[in-house]
C-alpha positions in Angstrom: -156.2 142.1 -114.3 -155.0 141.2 -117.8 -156.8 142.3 -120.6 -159.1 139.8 -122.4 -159.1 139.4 -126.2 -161.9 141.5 -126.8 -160.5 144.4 -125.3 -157.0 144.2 -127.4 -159.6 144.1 -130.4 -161.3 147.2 -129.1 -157.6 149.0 -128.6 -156.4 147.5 -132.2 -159.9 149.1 -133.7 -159.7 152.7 -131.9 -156.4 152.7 -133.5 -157.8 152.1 -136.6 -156.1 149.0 -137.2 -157.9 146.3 -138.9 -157.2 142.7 -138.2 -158.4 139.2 -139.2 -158.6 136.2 -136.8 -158.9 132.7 -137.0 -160.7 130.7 -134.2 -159.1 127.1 -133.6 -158.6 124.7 -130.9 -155.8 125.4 -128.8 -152.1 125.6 -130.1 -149.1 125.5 -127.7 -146.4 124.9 -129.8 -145.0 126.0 -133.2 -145.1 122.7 -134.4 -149.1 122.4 -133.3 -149.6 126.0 -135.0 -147.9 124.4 -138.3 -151.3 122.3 -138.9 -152.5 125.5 -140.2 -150.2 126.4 -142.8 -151.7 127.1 -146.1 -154.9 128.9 -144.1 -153.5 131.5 -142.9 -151.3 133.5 -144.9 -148.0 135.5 -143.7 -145.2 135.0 -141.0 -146.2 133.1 -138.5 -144.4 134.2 -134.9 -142.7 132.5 -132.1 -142.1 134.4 -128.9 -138.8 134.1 -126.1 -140.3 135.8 -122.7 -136.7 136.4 -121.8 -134.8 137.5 -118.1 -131.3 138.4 -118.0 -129.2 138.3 -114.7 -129.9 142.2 -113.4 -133.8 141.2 -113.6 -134.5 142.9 -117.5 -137.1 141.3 -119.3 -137.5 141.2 -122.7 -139.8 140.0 -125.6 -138.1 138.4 -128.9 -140.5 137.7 -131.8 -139.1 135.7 -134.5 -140.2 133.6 -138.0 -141.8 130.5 -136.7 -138.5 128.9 -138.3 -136.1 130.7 -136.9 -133.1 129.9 -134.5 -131.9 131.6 -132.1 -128.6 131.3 -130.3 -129.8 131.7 -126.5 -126.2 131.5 -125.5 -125.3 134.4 -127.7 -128.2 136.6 -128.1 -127.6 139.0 -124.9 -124.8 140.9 -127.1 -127.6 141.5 -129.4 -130.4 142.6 -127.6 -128.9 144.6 -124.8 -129.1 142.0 -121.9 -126.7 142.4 -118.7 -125.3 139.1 -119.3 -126.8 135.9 -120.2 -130.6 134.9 -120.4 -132.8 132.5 -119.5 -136.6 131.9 -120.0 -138.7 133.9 -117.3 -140.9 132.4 -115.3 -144.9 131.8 -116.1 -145.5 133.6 -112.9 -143.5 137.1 -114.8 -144.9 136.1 -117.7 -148.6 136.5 -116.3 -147.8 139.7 -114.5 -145.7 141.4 -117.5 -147.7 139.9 -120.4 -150.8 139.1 -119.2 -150.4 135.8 -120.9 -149.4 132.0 -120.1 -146.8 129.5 -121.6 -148.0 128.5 -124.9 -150.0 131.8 -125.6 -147.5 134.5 -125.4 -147.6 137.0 -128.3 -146.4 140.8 -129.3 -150.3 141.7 -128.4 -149.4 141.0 -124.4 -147.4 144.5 -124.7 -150.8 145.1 -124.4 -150.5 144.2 -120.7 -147.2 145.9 -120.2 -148.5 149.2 -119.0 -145.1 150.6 -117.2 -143.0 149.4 -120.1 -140.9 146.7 -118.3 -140.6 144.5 -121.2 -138.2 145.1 -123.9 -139.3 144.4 -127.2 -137.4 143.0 -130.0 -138.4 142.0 -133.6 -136.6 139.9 -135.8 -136.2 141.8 -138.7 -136.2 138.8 -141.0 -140.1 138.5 -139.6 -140.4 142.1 -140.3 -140.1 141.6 -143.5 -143.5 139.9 -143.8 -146.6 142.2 -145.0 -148.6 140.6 -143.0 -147.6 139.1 -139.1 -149.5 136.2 -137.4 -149.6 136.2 -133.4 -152.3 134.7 -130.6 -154.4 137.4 -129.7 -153.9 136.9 -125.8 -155.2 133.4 -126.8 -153.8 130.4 -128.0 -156.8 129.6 -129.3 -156.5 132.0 -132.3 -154.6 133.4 -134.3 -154.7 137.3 -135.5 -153.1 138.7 -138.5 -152.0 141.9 -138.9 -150.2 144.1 -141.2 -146.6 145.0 -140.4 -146.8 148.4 -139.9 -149.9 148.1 -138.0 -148.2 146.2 -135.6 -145.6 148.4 -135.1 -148.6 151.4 -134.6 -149.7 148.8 -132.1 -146.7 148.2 -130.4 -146.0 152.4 -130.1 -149.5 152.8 -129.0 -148.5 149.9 -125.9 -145.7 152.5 -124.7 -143.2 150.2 -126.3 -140.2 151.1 -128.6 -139.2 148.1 -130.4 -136.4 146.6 -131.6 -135.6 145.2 -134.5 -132.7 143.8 -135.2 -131.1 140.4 -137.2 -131.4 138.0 -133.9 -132.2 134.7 -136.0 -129.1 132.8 -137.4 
């Protein structure tokens, strides 16, 4: 059973990580989540639940902005080939989450580690990061070294690297 939003706030708080969060109606897309702009201060994220061909999944977090080169990134990030979007039904089981609300937080969900993370490091350079808390219907800001406490406390060793052109 995935965890709920109030039990990632419960995690994030015994790790002594405070957060913020912003209640709104739902947001699927970046360009829905731009409406908010001038609210809520920082990077704002967008997320690639990727699958290369040997069955790796992996989670990309990027600038709202950014570009990717989905034909190119696998030499980046350490994928056995080319990759493609994983399915909502991997998506739910890995992450927790569904198409339109996946975030960093569903690491949460990702108790045995399957998903390989991966941060942009342009977005890194953000003080302050902007990702659905298991939720597309808010939004949770958090420092950006709190979020990589959170993503070590998941099990997770991220990534970061220059994937954005």
């Amino acid at each position: 059973m995935p965890r709920t939003p109030a039990e990632l706030f419960a995690f994030l708080d015994a790790l002594k990580i405070d957060v913020t969060t912003k209640s709104h109606p739902p947001l699927f897309t970046v360009a829905d989540s731009q409406s908010l702009r001038g609210e809520i201060e920082g990077g704002h994220t967008k997320n690639l639940f990727l699958k290369d061909k040997k069955g790796s999944y992996f989670l990309v977090t990027v600038d709202e902005e950014a570009e990717v080169d989905l034909k190119q990134i696998h030499h980046l990030i350490g994928a056995a080939g080319r990759v493609s979007f994983g399915k909502p039904e991997a998506l739910m089981e890995l992450l927790g989450v569904y198409p339109g609300a996946v975030t960093v937080f569903g690491l949460i969900n990702d108790s045995a580690g399957t998903v390989k993370v991966v941060l942009d490091s342009a977005l890194m350079q953000n003080a302050v990061i902007n990702a659905h808390p298991l939720t597309n219907e808010a939004t949770t800001s958090i420092a950006n070294g709190d979020l990589l406490k959170f993503i070590a406390a998941t099990g997770h060793e991220p990534l970061i690297l220059k994937v954005s052109a």
